[in-house]
Structures are given as C-alpha cells and as structure tokens.
DRENDO-1510 file (C-alpha; in Angstrom, 1 decimal, always signed):
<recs>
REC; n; res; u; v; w
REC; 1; UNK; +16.5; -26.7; +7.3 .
REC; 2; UNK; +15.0; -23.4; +6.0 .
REC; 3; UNK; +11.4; -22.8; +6.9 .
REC; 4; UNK; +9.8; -22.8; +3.2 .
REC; 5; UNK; +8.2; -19.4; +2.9 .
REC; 6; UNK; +5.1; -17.5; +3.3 .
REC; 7; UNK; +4.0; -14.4; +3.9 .
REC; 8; UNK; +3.4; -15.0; +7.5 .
REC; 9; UNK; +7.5; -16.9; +7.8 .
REC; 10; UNK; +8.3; -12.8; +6.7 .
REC; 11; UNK; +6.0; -11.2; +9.1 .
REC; 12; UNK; +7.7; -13.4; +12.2 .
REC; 13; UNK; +11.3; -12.9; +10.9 .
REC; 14; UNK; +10.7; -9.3; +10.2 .
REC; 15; UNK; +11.3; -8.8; +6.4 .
REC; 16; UNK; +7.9; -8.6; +5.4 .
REC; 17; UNK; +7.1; -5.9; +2.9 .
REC; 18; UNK; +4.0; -5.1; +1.4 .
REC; 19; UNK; +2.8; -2.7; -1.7 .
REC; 20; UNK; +0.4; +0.0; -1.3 .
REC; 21; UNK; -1.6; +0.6; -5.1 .
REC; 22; UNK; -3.8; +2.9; -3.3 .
REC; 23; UNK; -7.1; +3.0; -1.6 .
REC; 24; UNK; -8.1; +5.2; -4.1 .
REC; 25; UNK; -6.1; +4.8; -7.2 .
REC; 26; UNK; -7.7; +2.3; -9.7 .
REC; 27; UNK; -5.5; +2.9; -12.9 .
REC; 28; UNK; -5.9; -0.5; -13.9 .
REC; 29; UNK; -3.4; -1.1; -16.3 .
REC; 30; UNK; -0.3; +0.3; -13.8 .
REC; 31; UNK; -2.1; -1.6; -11.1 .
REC; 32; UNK; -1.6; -4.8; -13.2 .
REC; 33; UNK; +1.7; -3.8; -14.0 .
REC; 34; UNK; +2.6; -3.1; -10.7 .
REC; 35; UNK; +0.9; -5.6; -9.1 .
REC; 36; UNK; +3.0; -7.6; -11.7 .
REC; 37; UNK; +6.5; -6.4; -11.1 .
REC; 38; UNK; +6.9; -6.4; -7.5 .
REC; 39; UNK; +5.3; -10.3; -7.3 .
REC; 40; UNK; +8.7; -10.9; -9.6 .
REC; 41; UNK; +10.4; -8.7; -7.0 .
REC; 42; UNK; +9.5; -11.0; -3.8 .
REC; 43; UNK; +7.1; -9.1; -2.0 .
REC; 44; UNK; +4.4; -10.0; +0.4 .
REC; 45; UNK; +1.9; -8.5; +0.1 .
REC; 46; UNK; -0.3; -6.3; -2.1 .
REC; 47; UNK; -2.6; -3.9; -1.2 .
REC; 48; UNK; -5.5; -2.1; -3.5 .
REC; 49; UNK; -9.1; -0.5; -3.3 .
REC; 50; UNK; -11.7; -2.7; -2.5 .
REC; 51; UNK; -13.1; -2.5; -6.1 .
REC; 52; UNK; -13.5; -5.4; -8.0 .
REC; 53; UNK; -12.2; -4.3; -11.0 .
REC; 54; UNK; -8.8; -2.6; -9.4 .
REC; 55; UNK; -8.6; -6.8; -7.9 .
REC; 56; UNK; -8.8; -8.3; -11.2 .
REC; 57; UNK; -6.1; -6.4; -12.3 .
REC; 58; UNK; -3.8; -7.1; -9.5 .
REC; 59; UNK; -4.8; -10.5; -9.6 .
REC; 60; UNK; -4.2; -10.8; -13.3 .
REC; 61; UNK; -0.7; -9.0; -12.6 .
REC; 62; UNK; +0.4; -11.7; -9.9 .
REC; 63; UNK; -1.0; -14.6; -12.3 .
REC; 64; UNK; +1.4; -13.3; -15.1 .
REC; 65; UNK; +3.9; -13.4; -12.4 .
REC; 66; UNK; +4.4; -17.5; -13.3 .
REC; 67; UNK; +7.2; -18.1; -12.6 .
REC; 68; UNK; +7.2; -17.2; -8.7 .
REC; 69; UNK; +5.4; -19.8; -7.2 .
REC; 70; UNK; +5.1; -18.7; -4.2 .
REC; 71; UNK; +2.5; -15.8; -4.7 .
REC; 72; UNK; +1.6; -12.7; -2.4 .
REC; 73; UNK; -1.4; -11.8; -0.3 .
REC; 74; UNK; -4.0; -9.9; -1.7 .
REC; 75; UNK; -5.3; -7.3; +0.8 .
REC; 76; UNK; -7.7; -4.6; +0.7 .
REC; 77; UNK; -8.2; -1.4; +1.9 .
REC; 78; UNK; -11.7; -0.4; +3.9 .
REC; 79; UNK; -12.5; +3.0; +5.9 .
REC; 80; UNK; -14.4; +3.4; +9.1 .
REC; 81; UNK; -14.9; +7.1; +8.3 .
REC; 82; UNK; -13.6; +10.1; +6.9 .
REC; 83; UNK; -10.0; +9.4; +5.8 .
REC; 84; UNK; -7.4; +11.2; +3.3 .
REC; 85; UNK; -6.8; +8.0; +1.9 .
REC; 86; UNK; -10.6; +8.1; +0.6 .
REC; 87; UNK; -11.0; +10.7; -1.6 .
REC; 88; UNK; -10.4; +12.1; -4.7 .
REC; 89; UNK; -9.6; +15.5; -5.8 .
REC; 90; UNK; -11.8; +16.9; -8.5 .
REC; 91; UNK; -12.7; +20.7; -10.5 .
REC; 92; UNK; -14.6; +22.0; -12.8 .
REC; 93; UNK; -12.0; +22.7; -15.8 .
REC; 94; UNK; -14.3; +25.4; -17.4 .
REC; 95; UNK; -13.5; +27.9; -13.9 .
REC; 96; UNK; -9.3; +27.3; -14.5 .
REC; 97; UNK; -8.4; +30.6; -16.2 .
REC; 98; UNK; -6.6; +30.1; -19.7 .
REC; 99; UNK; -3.5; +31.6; -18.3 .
REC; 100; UNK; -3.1; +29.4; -15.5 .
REC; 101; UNK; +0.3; +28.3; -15.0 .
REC; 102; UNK; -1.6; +24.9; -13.3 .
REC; 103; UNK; +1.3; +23.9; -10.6 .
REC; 104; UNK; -1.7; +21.4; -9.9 .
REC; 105; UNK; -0.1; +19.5; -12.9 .
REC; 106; UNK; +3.4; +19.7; -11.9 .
REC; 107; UNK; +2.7; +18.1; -8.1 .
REC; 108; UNK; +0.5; +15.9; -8.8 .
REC; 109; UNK; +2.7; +12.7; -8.2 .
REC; 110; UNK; +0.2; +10.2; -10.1 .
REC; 111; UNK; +0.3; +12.6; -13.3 .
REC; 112; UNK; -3.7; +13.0; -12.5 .
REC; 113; UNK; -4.5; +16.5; -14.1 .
REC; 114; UNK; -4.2; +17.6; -17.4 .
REC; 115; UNK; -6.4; +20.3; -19.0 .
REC; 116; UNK; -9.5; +18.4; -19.0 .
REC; 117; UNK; -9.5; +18.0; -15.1 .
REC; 118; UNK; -9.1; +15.2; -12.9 .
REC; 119; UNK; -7.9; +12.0; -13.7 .
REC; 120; UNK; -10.3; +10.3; -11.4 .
REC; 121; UNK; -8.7; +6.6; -11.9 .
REC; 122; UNK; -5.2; +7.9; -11.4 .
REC; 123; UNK; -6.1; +10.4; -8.9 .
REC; 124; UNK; -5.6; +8.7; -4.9 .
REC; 125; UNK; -6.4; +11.4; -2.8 .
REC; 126; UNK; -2.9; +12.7; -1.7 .
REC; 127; UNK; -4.1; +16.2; -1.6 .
REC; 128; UNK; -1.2; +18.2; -2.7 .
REC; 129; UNK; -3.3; +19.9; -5.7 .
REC; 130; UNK; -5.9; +21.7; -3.2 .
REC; 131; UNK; -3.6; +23.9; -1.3 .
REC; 132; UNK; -1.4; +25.0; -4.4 .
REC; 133; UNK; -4.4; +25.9; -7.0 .
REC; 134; UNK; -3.9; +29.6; -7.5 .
REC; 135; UNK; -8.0; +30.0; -7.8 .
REC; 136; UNK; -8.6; +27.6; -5.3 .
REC; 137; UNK; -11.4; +25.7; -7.3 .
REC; 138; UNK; -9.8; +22.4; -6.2 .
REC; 139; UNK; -11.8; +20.1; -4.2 .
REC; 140; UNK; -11.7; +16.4; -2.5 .
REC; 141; UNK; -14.4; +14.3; -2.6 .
REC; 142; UNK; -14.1; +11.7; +0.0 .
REC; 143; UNK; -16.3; +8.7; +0.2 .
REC; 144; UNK; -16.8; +5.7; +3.4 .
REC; 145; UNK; -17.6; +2.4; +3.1 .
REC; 146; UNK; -20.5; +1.2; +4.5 .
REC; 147; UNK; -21.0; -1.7; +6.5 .
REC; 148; UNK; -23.8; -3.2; +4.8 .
REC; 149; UNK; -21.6; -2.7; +1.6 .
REC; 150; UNK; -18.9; -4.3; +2.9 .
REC; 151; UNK; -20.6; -6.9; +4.1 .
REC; 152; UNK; -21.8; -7.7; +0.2 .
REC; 153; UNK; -18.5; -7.1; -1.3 .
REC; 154; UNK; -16.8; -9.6; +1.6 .
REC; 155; UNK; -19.5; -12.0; +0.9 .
REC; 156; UNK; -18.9; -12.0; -3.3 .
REC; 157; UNK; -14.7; -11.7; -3.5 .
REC; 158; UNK; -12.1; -13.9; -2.9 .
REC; 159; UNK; -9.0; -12.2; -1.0 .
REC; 160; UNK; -6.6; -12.8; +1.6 .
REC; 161; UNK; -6.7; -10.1; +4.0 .
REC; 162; UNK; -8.4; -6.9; +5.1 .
REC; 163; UNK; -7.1; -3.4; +6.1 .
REC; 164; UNK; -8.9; -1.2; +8.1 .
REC; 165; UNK; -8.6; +2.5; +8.6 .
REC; 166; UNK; -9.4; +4.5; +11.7 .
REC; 167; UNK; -8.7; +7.3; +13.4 .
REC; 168; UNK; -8.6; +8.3; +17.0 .
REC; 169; UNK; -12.2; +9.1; +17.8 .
REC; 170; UNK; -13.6; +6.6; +15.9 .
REC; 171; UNK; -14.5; +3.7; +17.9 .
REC; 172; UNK; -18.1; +3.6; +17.4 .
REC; 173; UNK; -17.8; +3.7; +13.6 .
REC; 174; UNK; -14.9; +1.0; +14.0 .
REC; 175; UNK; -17.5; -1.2; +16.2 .
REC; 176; UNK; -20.3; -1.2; +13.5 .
REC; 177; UNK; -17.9; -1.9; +10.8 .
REC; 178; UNK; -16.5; -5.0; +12.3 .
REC; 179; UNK; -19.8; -6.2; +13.1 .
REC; 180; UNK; -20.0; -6.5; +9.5 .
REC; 181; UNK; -16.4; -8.1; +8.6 .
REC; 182; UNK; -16.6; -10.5; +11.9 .
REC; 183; UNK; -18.7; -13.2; +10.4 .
REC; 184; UNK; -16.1; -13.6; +7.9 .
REC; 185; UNK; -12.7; -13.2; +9.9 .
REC; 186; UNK; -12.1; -17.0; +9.6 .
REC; 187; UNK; -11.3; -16.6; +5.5 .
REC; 188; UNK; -9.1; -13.9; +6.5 .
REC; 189; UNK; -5.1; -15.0; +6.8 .
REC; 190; UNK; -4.6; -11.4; +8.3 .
REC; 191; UNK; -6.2; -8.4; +9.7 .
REC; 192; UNK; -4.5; -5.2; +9.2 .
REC; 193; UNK; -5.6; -1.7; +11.6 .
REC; 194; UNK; -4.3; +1.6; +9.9 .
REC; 195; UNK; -3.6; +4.4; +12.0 .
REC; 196; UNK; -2.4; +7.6; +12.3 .
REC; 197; UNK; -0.6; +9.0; +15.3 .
REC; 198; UNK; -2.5; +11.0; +18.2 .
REC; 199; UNK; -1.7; +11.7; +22.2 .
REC; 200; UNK; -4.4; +8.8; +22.9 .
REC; 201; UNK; -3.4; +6.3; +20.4 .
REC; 202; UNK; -2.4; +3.6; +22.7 .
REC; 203; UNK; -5.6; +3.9; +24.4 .
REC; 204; UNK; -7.6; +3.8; +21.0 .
REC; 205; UNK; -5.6; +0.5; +19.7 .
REC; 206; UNK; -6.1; -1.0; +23.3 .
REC; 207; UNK; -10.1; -0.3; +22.5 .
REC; 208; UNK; -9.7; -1.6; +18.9 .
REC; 209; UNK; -8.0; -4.9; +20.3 .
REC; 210; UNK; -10.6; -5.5; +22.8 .
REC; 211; UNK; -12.9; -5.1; +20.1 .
REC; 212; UNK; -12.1; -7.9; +17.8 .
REC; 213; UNK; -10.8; -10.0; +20.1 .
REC; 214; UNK; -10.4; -13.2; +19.9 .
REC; 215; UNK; -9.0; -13.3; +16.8 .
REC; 216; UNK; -8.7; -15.9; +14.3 .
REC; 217; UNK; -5.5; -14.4; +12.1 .
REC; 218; UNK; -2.5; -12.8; +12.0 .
REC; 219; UNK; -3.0; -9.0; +13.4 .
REC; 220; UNK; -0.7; -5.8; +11.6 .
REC; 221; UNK; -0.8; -2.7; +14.0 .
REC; 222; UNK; +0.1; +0.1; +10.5 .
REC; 223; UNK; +1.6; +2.6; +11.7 .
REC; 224; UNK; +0.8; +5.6; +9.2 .
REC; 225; UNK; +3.3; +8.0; +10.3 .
REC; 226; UNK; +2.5; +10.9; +7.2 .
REC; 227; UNK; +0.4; +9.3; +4.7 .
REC; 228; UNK; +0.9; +8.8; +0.9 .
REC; 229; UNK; +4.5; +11.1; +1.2 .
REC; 230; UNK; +7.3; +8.4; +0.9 .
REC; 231; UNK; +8.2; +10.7; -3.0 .
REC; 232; UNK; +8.9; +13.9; -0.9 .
REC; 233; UNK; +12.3; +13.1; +0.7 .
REC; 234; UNK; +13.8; +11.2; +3.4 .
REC; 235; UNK; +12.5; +12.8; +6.7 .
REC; 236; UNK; +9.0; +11.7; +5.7 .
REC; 237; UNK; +10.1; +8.4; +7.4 .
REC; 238; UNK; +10.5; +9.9; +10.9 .
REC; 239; UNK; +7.3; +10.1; +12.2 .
REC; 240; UNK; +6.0; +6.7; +10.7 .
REC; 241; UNK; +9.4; +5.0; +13.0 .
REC; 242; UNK; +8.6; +7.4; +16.1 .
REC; 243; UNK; +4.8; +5.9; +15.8 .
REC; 244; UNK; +6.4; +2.7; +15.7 .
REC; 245; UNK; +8.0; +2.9; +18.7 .
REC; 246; UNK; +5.3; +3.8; +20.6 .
REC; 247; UNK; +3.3; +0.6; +19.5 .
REC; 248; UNK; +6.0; -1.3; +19.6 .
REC; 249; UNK; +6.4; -0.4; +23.9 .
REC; 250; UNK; +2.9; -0.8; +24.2 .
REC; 251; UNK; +3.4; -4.0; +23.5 .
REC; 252; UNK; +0.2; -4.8; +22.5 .
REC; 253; UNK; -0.4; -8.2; +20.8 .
REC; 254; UNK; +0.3; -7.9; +16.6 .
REC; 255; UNK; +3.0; -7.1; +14.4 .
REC; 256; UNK; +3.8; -3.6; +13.7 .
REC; 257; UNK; +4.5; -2.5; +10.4 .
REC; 258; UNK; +5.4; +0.6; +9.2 .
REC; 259; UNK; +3.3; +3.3; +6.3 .
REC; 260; UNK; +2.9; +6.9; +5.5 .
REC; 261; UNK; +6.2; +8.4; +4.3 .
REC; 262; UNK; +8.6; +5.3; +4.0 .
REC; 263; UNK; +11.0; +5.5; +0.8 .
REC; 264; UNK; +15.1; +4.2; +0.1 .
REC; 265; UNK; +15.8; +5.5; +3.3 .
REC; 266; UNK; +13.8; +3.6; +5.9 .
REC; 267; UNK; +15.5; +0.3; +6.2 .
REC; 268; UNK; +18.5; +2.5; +6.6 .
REC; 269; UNK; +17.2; +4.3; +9.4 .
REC; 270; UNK; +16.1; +1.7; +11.4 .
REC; 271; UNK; +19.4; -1.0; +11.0 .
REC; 272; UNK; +20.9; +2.6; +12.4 .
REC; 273; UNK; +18.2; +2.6; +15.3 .
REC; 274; UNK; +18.5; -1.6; +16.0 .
REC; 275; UNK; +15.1; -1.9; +14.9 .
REC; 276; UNK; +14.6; -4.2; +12.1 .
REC; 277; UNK; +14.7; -8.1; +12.1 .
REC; 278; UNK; +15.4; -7.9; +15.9 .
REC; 279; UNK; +12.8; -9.2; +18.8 .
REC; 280; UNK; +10.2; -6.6; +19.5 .
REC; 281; UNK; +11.1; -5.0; +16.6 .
REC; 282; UNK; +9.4; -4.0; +13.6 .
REC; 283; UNK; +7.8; -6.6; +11.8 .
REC; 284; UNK; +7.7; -5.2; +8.0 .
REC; 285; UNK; +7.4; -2.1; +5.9 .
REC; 286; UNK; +4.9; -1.1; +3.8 .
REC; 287; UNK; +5.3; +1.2; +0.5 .
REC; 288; UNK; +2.6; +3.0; -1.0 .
REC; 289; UNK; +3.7; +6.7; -3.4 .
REC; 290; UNK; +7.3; +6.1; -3.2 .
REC; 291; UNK; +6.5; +2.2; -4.7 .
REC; 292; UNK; +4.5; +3.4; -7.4 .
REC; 293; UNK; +6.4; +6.8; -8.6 .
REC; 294; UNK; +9.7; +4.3; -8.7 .
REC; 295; UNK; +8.5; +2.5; -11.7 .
REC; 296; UNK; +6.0; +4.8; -13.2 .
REC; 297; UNK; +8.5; +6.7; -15.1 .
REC; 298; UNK; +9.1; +3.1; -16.6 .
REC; 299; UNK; +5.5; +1.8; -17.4 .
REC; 300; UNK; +4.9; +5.3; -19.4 .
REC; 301; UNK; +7.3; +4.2; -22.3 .
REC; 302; UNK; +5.0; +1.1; -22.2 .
REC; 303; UNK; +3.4; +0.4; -25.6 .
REC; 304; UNK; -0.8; +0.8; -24.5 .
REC; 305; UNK; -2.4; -1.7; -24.3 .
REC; 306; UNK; +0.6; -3.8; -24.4 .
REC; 307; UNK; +0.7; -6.5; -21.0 .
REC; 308; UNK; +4.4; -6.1; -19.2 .
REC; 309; UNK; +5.0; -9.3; -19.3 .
REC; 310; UNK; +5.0; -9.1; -23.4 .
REC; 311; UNK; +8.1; -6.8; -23.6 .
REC; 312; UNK; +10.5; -8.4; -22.0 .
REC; 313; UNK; +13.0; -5.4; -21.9 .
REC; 314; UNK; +10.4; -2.8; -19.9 .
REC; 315; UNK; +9.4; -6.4; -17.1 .
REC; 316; UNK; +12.9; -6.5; -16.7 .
REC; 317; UNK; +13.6; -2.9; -16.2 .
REC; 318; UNK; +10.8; -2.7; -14.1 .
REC; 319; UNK; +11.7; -5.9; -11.9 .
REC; 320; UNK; +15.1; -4.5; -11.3 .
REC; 321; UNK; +13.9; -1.2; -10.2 .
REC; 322; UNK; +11.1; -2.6; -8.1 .
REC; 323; UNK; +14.1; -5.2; -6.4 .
REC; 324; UNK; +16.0; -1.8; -5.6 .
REC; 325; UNK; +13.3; -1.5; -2.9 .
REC; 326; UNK; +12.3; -4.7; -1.9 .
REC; 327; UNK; +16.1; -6.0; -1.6 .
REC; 328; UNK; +16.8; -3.8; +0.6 .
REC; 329; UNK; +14.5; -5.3; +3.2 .
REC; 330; UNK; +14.9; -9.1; +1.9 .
REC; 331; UNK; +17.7; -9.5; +0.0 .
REC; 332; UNK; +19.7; -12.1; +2.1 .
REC; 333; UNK; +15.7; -13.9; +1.3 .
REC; 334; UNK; +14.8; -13.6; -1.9 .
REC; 335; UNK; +17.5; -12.8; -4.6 .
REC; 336; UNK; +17.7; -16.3; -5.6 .
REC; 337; UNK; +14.2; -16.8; -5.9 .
REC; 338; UNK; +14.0; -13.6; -7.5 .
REC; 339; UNK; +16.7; -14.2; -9.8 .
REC; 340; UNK; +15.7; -17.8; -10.7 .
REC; 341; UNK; +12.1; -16.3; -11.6 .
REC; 342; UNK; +13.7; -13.8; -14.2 .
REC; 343; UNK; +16.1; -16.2; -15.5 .
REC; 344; UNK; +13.2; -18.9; -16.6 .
REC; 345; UNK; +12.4; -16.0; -18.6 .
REC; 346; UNK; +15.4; -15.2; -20.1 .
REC; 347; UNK; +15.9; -12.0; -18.3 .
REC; 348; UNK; +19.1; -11.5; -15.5 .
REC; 349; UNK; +18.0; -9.5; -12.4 .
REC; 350; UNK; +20.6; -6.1; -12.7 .
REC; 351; UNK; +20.7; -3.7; -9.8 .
</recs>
C-alpha cells in the first residue's frame, strides 16, 4: 500500500522539491501566481520573505490551487546577518546619464529596472546590476532581521517552517537568533539551515547542530552552492552538488537538500553521479531564479489584474511549464495527481 503523501514522505524518499520566490522579492501578484502554478505542479514546498503581505499572496495562490488537496509547506526565509539574499539593489535615476546604454536593464533577470530606477518589489538582491553599471552609481542595500522582530512576526503568523541563513563566522549571531525562534520550534513541521560553502563548514554545521539541539522537527542542511544563479547555465549546479557531498559524508543528522545554481540540469547530474533517491543521498532540490524566470515569460502576457486561475489557457501554460521542472524530480510521484488536478478543471497537463 502506498504511503499517502506529505511533504515529509518526499523528504525521506528523496523527491522533495521546494520553490524559492525570494527572500527579497515581494512582487505580489507573480508570487501568487507562482505560488499558484507550481502547488498544481506537485511541489513541496514554498518558500518567500517573511513579510506578511508576500504570505498572503502565496497563501492565496496555493488556496486557488483547489483542486490539489494535498497542499505544500509554507516556509520562510530569516537572516542571521549580512547575506546577498537580503538586499536590494537601488540608484538615484537623476545621476544615469541620458545616453546610457543601461546593460543594468538587460541583466536584470526579474525585469527590475527601467528608467525610473529600481523596481524595489521585483528587485531580490542577485547583484548582477552593480558590477555592470557603466557609472557605477548602483548600490545594495541589505537589511537583517532582528531577533526581537522575529520573535513578533513568529508570534502573529501562521506558517509551516523556517529557513535560516548563516554564514561561516556567524555563530554568535546564529545563537541569539534562535533564542528567539526556540520557544516556538514545536509549531514548526521543519527547520531549514542555509549555507554557503567554506573550508570550515563542517565545523560551523556541527556548532549549528549542537546549538538547536534537541530538536522537535524535521532538519534540511541547504546547501547554497552559488546563490540565486540557476538562469546562467548549467555548471552553476556544480558547486551546490560538490557542497552536497561534503554534508552528505559528514553525516550529520538532517536531510540535505540542494540551492544556489540548480536549473534543467541538476537531476541529470546527480542520477549520473548515483546521488538522488538513493540512501545517504540527497534528500531534495530546491529552485529559486531558474523557477521563477521559467514562467515569467508566461505571467507577462497575463491580463493585470487578472488572477491565473481565471484564464484558463495562461494556468495551463504555466502548469505545464512549471511540471517541466518539478517532473523531472517526481514524476513517477505526482503525474497523476497532477494530471487529475488539471483535468477537474478542464485543462490536460502537456509537456
């Protein structure tokens, strides 16, 4: 008899795959839609700022989703310190010389900058603006949450699971933080640590570990191999698996899950290495630029101000490219369920 599912059943069997909106990026109507989209696509797990407004939206997107019973976790994202995922880039339009050729515009992946500055709701801190602006008036503006804050916000919002990100060299900051979050661990269904690599990582998770131990959920060790670059091409996946790796013979307690530069080619790469859906393995993926800029060439034809769930040929376009991703990691899983969920609305799942 089949286990029925959960996010959890996808973590232990090593398809679990989560979204990344952004810790920064609070375009609330693409969050929705997204948020929306890959719910109908079988995913796990979603991930956003912790900003009340950006989790209405994804909560209103996996609502509309209402035909899936079965509904994802709602995570969110908090900082210990300085990190590139929190920030924003920002300029003073009046100092960008009229005959600019503005190749801020052209790499900006979230479409962020137009002649009136920065987008700041699209904008999610990738940072690929500063080092290209020909004047160099570009800046990043990068914010941490507080303790006491997130204390507050835990205490007033109803989600499933936290992400933390740290960074080698942070353990005090990570200590007062989780004095904050530990009164409230036992709502939590999972506790996520986001990392990047370093020569002392395993001794800085091994600190972490000992430092919110015991522990009343499910733990995700994120690997964040090259952060918020899964749209620049395939190697980008390299040094998120290599990080795995490393975790992974550590064998410290958690699941490890994969971030930072995963796209169409990482559940390629590791069926080639032996390292998906296999004991001590990796657990999941996570998807974060690569996720988004997959259907955002989509959601611009959108009407405004029109929900995706109301024009049934854009959900279904949207679905289908969203399931290109996530079937890739759970198709022998989900495709019926998936499936099933577009047919009740009169829309076939197409590759």
């Amino acid at each position: 008899m089949n286990k029925p599912y959960s996010p959890l059943n996808s973590l232990e069997e090593g398809h679990w795959f989560k979204l990344i909106c952004g810790a920064s990026y609070q375009d609330l109507p693409t969050i929705r839609s997204l948020s929306l989209a890959y719910t109908l696509a079988g995913v796990d797990c979603i991930d956003v700022a912790a900003d009340p407004a950006v989790i209405t939206a994804a909560k209103e997107g996996i609502a509309a989703a209402q035909n899936r019973p079965d509904k994802p976790w709602l995570m969110v994202s908090l900082n210990d310190g300085e990190d590139p995922h929190f920030r924003k880039a920002e300029f003073n339009p009046e100092r960008c010389p009229s005959n600019c050729p503005r190749p801020c515009e052209s790499v900006c992946p979230a479409n962020a900058i137009d002649h009136q500055g920065v987008i700041d709701q699209r904008c999610y801190g990738c940072g690929r603006c500063l080092p290209i602006c020909p004047h160099q008036i570009i800046v990043a503006r990068s914010y941490v949450s507080t303790p006491t804050a997130v204390a507050e916000f835990l205490q007033k919002t109803d989600i499933d699971a936290i992400e933390i990100h740290t960074q080698v060299g942070h353990l005090e900051d990570f200590k007062r933080l989780w004095r904050e979050i530990q009164p409230w661990q036992n709502r939590l269904k999972l506790l996520a640590i986001s990392c990047q690599d370093h020569l002392d990582l395993i001794d800085y998770l091994t600190a972490l570990y000992e430092t919110i131990s015991p522990l009343s959920c499910p733990l995700i060790w994120q690997t964040d191999g090259r952060p918020m670059s899964g749209d620049l091409g395939k190697g980008t996946t390299h040094p998120a698996i290599k990080m795995a790796q490393k975790v992974i013979k550590s064998e410290l307690p958690g699941y490890v899950q994969l971030a930072g530069g995963t796209n169409h080619h990482t559940v390629t790469k590791l069926n080639e290495m032996g390292l998906l859906k296999t004991q001590n393995g990796i657990s999941g993926i996570a998807y974060g630029s690569y996720a988004r800029t997959l259907l955002l060439p989509i959601l611009e034809g959108l009407k405004s101000q029109i929900p995706l769930e109301h024009d049934s040929k854009f959900l279904q376009a949207t679905v289908s490219k969203a399931y290109s991703l996530v079937g890739q990691l759970k198709s022998d899983f989900l495709t019926g369920r998936t499936s099933l969920a577009l047919k009740r609305r009169g829309q076939p799942l197409t590759d």
